[in-house]
C-alpha positions in Angstrom: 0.0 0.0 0.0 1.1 3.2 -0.8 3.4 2.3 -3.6 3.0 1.4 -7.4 4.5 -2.0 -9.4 5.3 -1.7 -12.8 6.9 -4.8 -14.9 8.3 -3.0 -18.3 9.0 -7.0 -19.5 6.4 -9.0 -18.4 8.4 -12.2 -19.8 9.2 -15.4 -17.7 12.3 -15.2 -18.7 12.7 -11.5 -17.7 12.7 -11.1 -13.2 13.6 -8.5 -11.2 13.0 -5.8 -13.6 9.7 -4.7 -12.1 9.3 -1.0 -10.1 8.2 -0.1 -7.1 7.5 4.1 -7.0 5.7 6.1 -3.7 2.6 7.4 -4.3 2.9 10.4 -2.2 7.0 11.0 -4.0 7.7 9.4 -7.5 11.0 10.5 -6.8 11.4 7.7 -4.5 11.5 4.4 -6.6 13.2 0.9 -6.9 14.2 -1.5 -9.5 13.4 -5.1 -7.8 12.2 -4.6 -4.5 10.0 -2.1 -3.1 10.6 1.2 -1.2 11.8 1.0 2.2 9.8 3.8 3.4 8.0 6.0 1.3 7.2 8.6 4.5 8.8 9.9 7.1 6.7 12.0 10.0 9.2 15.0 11.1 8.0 15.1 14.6 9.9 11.7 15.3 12.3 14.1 16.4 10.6 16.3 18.7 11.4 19.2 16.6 8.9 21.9 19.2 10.4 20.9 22.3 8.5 20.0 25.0 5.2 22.4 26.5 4.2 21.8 22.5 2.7 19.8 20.2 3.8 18.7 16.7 1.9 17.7 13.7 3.2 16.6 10.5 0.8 17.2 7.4 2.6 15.6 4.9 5.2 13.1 5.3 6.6 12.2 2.6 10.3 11.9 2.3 10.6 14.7 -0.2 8.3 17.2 2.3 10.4 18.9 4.6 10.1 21.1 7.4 5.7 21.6 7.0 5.8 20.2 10.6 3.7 22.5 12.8 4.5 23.3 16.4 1.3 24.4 18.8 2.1 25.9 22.2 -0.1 23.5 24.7 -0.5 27.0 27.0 -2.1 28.5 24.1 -3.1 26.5 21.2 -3.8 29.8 19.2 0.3 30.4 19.0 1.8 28.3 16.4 5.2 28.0 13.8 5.4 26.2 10.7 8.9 24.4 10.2 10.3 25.6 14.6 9.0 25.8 17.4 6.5 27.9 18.7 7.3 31.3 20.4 5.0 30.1 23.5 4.1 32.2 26.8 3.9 31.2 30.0 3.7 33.9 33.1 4.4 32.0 36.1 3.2 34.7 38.0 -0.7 34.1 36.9 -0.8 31.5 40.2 0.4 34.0 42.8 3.8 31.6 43.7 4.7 34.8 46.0 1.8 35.1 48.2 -0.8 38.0 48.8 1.8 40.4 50.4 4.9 40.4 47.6 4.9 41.2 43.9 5.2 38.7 41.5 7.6 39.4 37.9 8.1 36.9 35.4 10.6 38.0 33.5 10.8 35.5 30.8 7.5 34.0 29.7 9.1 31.0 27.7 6.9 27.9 28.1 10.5 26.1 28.0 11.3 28.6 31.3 10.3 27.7 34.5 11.0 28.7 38.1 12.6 32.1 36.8 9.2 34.6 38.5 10.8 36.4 40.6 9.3 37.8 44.0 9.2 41.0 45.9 8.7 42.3 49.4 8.1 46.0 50.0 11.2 46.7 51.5 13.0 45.6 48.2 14.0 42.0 48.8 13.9 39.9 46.1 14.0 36.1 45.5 13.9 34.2 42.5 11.7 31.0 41.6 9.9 31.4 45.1 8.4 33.2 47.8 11.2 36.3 49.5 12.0 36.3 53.0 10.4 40.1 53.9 11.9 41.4 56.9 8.8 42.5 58.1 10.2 43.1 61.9 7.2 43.3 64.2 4.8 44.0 61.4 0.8 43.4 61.5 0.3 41.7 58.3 -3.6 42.9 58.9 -2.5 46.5 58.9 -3.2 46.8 54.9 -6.2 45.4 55.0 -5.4 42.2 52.8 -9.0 40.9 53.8 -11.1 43.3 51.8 -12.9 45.0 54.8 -13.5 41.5 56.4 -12.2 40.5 59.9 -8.9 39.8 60.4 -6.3 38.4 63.0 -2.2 37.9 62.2 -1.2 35.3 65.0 2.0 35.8 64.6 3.7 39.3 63.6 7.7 37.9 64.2 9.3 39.2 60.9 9.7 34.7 59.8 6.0 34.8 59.8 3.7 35.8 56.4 0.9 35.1 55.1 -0.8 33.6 58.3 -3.1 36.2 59.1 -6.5 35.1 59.4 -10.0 36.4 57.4 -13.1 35.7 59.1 -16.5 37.1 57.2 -18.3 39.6 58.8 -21.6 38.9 57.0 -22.4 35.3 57.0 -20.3 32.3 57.8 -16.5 31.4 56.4 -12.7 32.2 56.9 -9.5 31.8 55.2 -5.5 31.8 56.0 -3.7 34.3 53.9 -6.2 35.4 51.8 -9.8 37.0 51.7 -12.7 34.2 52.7 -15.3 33.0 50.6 -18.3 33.8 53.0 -21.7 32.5 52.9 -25.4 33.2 54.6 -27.8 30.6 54.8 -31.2 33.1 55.1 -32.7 30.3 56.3 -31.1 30.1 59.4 -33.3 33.2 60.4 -36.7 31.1 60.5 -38.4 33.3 57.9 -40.6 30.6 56.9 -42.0 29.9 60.5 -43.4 27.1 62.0 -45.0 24.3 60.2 -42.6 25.0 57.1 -39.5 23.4 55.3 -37.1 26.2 54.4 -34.5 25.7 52.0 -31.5 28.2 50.4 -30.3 27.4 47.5 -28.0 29.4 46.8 -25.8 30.7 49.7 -23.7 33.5 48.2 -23.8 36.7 50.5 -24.6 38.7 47.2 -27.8 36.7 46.7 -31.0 37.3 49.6 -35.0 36.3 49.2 -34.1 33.2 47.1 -35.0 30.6 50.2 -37.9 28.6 49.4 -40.8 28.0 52.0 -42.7 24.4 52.0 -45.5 23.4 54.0 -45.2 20.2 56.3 -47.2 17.4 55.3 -50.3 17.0 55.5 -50.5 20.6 54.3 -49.3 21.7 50.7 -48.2 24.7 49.5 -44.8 26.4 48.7 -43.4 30.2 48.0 -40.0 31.7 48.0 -38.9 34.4 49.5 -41.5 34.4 52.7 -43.6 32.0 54.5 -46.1 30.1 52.2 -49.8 29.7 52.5 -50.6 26.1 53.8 -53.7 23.9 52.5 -55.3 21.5 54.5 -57.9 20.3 52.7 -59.3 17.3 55.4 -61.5 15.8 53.1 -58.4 14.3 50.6 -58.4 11.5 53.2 -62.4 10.7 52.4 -63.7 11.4 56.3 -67.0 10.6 55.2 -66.9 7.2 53.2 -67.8 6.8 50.0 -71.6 7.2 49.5 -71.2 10.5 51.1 -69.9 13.8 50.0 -67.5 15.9 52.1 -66.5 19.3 52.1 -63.7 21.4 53.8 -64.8 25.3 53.9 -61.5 26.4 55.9 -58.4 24.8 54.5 -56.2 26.5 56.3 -53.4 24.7 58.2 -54.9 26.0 61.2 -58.5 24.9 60.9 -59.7 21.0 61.8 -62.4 18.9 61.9 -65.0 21.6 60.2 -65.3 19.6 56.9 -69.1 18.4 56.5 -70.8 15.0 55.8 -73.5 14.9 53.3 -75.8 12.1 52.8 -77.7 11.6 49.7 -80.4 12.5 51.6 -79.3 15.6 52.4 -78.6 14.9 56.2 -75.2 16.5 57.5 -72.3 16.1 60.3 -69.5 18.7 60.9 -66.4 16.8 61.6 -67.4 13.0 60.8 -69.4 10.6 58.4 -73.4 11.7 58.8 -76.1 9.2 60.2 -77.8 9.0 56.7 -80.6 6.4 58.1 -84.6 8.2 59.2 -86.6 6.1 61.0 -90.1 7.9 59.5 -92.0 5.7 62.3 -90.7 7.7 65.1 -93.0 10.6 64.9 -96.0 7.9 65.1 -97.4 8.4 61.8 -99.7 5.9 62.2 -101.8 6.9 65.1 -102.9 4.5 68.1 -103.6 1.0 67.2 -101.1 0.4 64.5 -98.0 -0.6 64.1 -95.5 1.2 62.2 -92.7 -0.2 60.3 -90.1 1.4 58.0 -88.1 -1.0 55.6 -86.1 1.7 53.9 
C-alpha cells in the first residue's frame, strides 16, 4: 500500500526488472524490490520541544520542514517548520503570596521557576516566595482581607501570610487570603413554623431566594416568605364513600369543620353523617297500629 509495481518485460524469462515508485513522492523508486519507506513524520524528532505539540501534514520523504508546532498554554500560538514562540507567566498562580509582587521575567513555556518575587522593602527572591523582613509588622494593617475581619497570630518578621480572614456577613474564613463567605437566610426562620425552608443558593450577594414548604399534611410552597398552607381534610375521604365531604377552611390552622352529606341531604360537621330516618318515630300511624319502615 502506498506504492505502485510496474513490470516494463512482463516475460518469464525477464525477473527483477519490475518498479516499485511512492505514491505520495515518484521520486522515490526501486528497480526489484520495493521502497523501504515512502514517509517519514518529522515530529519523530521532537522538533517543538517539550510544553508543544507537533503535527506533520505531509510526510513524505521529499516534504520537509511543513511540521507544525502548537504551544499547549495557548493552542492559538503556532510556527510552521520551529517551534513555537510560546508564553507562559508564572506569576498568573500567585507563587509569592498575597503580600509580595510577582515578575516573570521570561514567559518562555521552555522557562520555568525564573518569577521572581518582591517584598516591599526591596527583597527579592527568585523562583519562590522572599523572605520580607517585616520586623514586628501586622500583616492585617493593609487590610489584605477586603474589609472583612482579620487576625495575624504571629507578627515575628519569619511569619507571612498567616493572618486570618473571618466574614463579617455570613459564615467562612481563610488563612492568607480574603474568605469565601456564605449566609444561609434560612437560618433566620423566615418561613416559621410548620414550614421546610431551604437556600439554595448561599452567596452573601444573593437574599430572598430561600424557598418555603409546607409540612405534610399541608401543601403549599413560596420563596422568598412563609407560604400559604392547604389543608384540605377531606383528601383523606372522612366521610366514606356514599357521602360527599367538604372542607370550607383549609387553612393549616383549621380542623375537623369539613361536613358530611348524605344523599339524603342529612349533615355532620367533623365526621361521616347518620344518613338512616326512621319515619315511624313521629307515630305516623296513630294509636292501634304498628309502624314499620323498611327503607
Amino acid at each position: 500500500a502506498g506504492q505502485t509495481c510496474a513490470d516494463p518485460n512482463p516475460s518469464p524469462a525477464s525477473l527483477k526488472d519490475f518498479t516499485c515508485t511512492c505514491d505520495n513522492d515518484a521520486s522515490l523508486s526501486t528497480i526489484g524490490v520495493k521502497v523501504a519507506s515512502c514517509s517519514e513524520d518529522e515530529c519523530v524528532s521532537t522538533p517543538c520541544g517539550t510544553g508543544q505539540k507537533c503535527a506533520d501534514p505531509n510526510t513524505a520523504k521529499g516534504s520537509k520542514f511543513d511540521f507544525v508546532c502548537t504551544c499547549d498554554s495557548d493552542p492559538s500560538v503556532s510556527a510552521t517548520g520551529k517551534a513555537a514562540v510560546c508564553e507562559l507567566d508564572e506569576c498568573v498562580g500567585s507563587p509569592c503570596g498575597a503580600m509580595q509582587t510577582c515578575l516573570d521575567t521570561d514567559k518562555g513555556a521552555n522557562s520555568l521557576g525564573n518569577f521572581e518575587c518582591s517584598c516591599t522593602s526591596g527583597v527579592k527572591n527568585v523562583g519562590g516566595p522572599a523572605t520580607c523582613a517585616m520586623g514586628n509588622a501586622d500583616e492585617c494593617a493593609s487590610d489584605p482581607c477586603s474589609g472583612q475581619k482579620c487576625v495575624d497570630p504571629d507578627t515575628t518578621a519569619a511569619s507571612t501570610g498567616d493572618f486570618v480572614c473571618t466574614c463579617t456577613n455570613g459564615k467562612g474564613s481563610a488563612t492568607g487570603q480574603a474568605a469565601t463567605c456564605e449566609l444561609d437566610e434560612c437560618e433566620m426562620n423566615p418561613c416559621g413554623g410548620g414550614q421546610t425552608c431551604v437556600d439554595a443558593d448561599k452567596s452573601v450577594s444573593v437574599s430572598g431566594d430561600f424557598t418555603c414548604s409546607c409540612d405534610a399534611p399541608a401543601t403549599g410552597t413560596a420563596m422568598g416568605g412563609p407560604a400559604t398552607c392547604v389543608v384540605d381534610e377531606c383528601l383523606k375521604t372522612p366521610c366514606g364513600t356514599d357521602q360527599t365531604c367538604v372542607d370550607a377552611d383549609t387553612s393549616s390552622m383549621s380542623f375537623f369543620d369539613y361536613t358530611c352529606t348524605c344523599k339524603n341531604g342529612v349533615t355532620a360537621t367533623g365526621g361521616p353523617a347518620t344518613c338512616e330516618i326512621d319515619e315511624c318515630a313521629s307515630n305516623p300511624c296513630g294509636m292501634g297500629q304498628t309502624c314499620s319502615d323498611p327503607d
